[in-house]
C-alpha positions in Angstrom: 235.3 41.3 -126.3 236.0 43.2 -122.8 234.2 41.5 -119.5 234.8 43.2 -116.8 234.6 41.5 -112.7 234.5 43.2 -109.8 234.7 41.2 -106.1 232.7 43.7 -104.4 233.5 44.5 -101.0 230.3 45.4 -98.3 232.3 48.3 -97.0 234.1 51.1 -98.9 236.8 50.6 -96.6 237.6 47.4 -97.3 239.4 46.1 -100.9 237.1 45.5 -103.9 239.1 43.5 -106.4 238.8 44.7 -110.1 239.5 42.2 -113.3 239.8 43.4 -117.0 239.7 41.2 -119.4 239.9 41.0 -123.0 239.5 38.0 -125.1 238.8 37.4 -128.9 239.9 34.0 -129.6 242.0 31.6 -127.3 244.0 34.8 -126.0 242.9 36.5 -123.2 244.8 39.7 -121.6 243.7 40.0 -117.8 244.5 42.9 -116.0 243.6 43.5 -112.1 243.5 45.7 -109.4 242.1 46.8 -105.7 240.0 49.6 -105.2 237.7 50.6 -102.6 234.9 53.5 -102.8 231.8 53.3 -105.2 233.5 56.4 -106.7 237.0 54.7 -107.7 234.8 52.0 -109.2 232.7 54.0 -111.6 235.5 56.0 -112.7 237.5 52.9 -113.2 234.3 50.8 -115.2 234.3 54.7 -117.1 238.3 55.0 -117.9 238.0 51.2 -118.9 234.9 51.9 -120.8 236.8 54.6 -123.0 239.5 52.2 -123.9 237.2 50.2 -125.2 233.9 49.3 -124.9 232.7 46.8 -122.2 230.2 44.0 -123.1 229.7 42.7 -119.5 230.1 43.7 -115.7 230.0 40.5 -113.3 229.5 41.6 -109.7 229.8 39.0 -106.7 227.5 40.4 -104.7 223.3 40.4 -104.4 221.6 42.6 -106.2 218.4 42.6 -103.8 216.5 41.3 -101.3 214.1 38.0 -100.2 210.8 38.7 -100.9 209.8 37.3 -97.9 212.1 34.7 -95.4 216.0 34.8 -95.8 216.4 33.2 -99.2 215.8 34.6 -102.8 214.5 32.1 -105.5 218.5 32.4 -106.9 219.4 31.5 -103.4 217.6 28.7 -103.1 218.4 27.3 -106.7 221.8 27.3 -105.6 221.3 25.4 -102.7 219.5 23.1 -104.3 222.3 22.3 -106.5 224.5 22.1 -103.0 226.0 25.3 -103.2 225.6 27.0 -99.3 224.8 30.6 -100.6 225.0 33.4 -97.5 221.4 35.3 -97.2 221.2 38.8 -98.2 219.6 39.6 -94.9 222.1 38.5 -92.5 223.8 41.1 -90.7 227.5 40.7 -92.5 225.4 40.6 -95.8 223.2 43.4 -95.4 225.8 46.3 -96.6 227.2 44.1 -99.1 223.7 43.7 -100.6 222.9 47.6 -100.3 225.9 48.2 -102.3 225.2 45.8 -104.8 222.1 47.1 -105.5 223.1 50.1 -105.6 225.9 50.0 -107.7 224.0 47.4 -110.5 221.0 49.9 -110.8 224.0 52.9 -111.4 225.9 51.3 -114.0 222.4 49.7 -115.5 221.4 53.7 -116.0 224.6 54.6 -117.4 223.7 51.7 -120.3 226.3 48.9 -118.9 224.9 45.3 -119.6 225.2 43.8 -115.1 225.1 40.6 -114.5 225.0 39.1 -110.8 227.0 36.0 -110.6 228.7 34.3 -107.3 232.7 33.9 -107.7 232.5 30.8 -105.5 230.5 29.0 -107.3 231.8 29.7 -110.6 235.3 28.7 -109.1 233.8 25.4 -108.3 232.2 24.9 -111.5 235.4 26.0 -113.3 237.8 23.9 -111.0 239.6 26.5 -109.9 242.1 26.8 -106.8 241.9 29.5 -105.0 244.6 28.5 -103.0 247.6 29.5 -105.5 246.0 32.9 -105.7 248.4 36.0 -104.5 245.6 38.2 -103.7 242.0 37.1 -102.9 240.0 39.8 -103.9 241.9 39.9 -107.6 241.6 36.6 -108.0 237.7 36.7 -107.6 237.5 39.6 -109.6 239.2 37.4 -112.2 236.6 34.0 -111.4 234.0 36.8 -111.8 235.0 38.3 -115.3 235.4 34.8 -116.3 231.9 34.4 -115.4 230.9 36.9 -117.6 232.9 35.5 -120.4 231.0 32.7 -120.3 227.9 34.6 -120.4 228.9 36.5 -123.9 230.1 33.4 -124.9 226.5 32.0 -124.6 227.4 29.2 -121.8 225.5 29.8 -118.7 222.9 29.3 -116.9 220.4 32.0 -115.3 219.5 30.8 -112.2 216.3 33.5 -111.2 219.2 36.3 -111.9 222.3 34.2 -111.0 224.4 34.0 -113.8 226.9 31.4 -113.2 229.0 29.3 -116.0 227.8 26.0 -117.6 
């Protein structure tokens, strides 16, 4: 099975990290990257794609907007489980959301199964250490298509369109 993560960046001009990976079994192959426009990510999901086919994209990054207030339902499911998720509508957050939602609604159309999931708190919930990581936005790509490993895998929770791992 091929999940692939992406730690999406609210700028184009800033790094997105990208994470292959392929499991069947206990052996998983991980393969990673930076890239940075919405371009060199669709042709990257589309070369990877051709390869073989992808069962799940994870993105770290909203995929819309509070109905009313600050918070989304997800949001606040997270927080209730003490998790300090940023609002989609504050300023830093804004483009990152746009993009998000943007991109998830693209690749959706194309036929790719998108999930939304946050690579914080799957790190938490996996134990990991980001601190031993060499590059930040690979290692949450990774966290992330570990996130959608789980969800193939059948263990995860939906949190009102938050996937994150059980």
């Amino acid at each position: 099975m091929r999940a692939v993560g992406i730690d999406l960046a609210g700028l184009e001009t800033n790094e997105t990290g990208f994470c292959v990976l392929d499991f069947e079994g206990d052996k998983d192959k991980i393969a990673v990257k930076r890239v940075l426009t919405d371009r060199e990510i669709l042709n990257e999901v589309e070369e990877e794609n051709e390869k073989e086919k992808i069962d799940i994209i994870a993105i770290d990054a909203p995929f819309d907007w509070p109905e009313q207030g600050y918070f989304r339902s997800s949001d606040l499911l997270l927080k209730n489980r003490g998790f300090a998720p940023l609002s989609p509508v504050f300023p830093g957050m804004k483009p990152l959301t746009r993009r998000g939602k943007m991109l998830s609604v693209i690749l959706k159309k194309r036929g790719f199964s998108v999930i939304e999931v946050s690579s914080k708190v799957s790190e938490k919930i996996f134990g990991l250490d980001k601190k031993k990581a060499v590059n930040k936005d690979e290692y949450d790509a990774l966290v992330c298509a570990l996130t959608g490993k789980s969800y193939l895998k059948e263990k995860y929770e939906d949190l009102d369109g938050i996937i994150i791992p059980k």
